[in-house]
C-alpha positions as CSV (number, residue, x, y, z in Angstrom):
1,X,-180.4,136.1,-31.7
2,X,-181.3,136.6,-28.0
3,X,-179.9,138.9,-25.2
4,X,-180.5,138.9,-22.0
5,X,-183.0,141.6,-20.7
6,X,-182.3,143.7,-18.2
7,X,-184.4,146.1,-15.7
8,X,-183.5,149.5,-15.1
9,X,-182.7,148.4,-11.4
10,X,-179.7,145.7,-12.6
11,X,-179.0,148.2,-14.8
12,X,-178.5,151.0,-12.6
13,X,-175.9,148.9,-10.8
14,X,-173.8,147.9,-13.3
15,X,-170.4,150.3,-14.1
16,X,-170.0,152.8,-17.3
17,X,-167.4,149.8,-18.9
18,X,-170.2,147.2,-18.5
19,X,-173.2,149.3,-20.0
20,X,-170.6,150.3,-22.6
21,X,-169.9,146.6,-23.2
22,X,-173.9,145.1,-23.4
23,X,-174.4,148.1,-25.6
24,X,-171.8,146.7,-28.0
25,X,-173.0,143.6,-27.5
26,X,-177.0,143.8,-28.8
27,X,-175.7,146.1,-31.8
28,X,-177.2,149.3,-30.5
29,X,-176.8,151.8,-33.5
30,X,-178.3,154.9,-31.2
31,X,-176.0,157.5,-30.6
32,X,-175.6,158.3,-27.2
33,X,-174.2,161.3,-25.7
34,X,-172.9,161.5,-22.1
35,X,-174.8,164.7,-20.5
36,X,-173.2,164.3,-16.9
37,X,-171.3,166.9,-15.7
38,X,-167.5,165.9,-15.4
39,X,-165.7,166.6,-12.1
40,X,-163.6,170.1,-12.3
């Protein structure tokens, strides 16, 4: 099976729901945890 590839520049463009969604999509099984700082 093939996906897309994608640079870190279309990336970077792309909203948290999309990212969410391609991650889903290629069967990522790497945990990732949201370090941002959320907005008081």
């Amino acid at each position: 099976m093939t996906h897309p590839r994608y640079t870190q520049q279309q990336l970077q463009h792309k909203s948290i729901a999309r990212l969410k969604q391609i991650y889903t999509e290629i069967a990522c099984t790497v945990e990732v945890v949201d370090k941002r700082c959320k907005d008081a």
